[in-house]
C-alpha positions in Angstrom: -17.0 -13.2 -38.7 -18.8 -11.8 -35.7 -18.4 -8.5 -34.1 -20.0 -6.7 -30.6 -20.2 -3.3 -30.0 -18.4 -2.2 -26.6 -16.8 1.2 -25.0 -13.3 1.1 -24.0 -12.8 3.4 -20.8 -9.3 4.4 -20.6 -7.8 7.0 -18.0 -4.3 8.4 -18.8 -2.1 9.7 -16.1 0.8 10.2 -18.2 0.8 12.6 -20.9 4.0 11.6 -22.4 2.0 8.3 -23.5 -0.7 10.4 -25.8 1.3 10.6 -28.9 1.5 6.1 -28.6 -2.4 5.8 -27.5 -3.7 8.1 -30.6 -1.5 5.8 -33.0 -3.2 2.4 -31.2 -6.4 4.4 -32.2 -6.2 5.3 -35.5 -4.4 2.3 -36.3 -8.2 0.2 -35.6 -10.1 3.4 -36.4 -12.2 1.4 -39.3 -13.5 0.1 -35.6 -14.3 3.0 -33.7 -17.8 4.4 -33.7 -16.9 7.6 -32.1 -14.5 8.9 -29.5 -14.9 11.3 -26.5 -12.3 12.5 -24.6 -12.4 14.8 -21.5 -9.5 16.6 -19.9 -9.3 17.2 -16.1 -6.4 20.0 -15.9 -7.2 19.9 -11.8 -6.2 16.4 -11.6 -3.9 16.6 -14.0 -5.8 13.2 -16.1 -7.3 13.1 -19.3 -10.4 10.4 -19.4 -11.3 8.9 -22.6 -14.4 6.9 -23.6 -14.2 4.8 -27.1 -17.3 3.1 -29.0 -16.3 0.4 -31.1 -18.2 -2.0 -33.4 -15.2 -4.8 -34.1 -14.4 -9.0 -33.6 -13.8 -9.5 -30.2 -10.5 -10.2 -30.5 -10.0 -6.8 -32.0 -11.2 -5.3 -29.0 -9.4 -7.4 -26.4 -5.9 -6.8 -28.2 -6.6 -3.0 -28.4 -7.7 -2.5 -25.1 -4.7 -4.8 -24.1 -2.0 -2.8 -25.7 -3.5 0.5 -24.2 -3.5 -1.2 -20.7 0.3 -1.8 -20.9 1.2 2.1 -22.1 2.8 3.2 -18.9 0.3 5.2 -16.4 -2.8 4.2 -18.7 -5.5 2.6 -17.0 -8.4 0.7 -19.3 -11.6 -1.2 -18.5 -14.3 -2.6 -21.1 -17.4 -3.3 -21.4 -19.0 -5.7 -24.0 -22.6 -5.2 -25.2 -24.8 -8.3 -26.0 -25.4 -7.0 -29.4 -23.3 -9.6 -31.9 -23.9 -8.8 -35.4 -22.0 -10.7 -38.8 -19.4 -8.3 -39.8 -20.3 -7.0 -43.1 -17.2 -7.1 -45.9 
């Protein structure tokens, strides 16, 4: 098994959707390299940034699932680095 390294740019516009997004996360978080997350209290958003290190399917499911949380937006953006997965 392969995996790529990618971030995962996701902008919530709807806080009730928080709770939902952190249990996506920590239910892949063996994946994810790190996590930053900015809140911008005058536009009332919250903009999150997440490394991950997983098979590409992994990441395309993840960043699927956040897309569909109600005013969630996500975009991501594969690396060329492709390693074996280590076990």
């Amino acid at each position: 098994m392969e995996t790529r390294v990618a971030v995962i740019s996701i902008i919530v516009e709807n806080e009730k959707v928080i709770e939902e997004l952190n249990h996506l996360l920590h239910e892949n978080g063996k994946y994810i390299i790190g996590r930053m997350g900015i809140p911008y209290r005058e536009k009332g958003i919250n903009i999150i940034s997440i490394a991950i290190d997983a098979p590409q399917d992994i990441i395309s499911a993840l960043s699927g699932k956040i897309g569909r949380l109600k005013g969630v937006s996500t975009k991501t953006a594969y690396s060329n680095v492709i390693t074996k997965a280590t076990v």
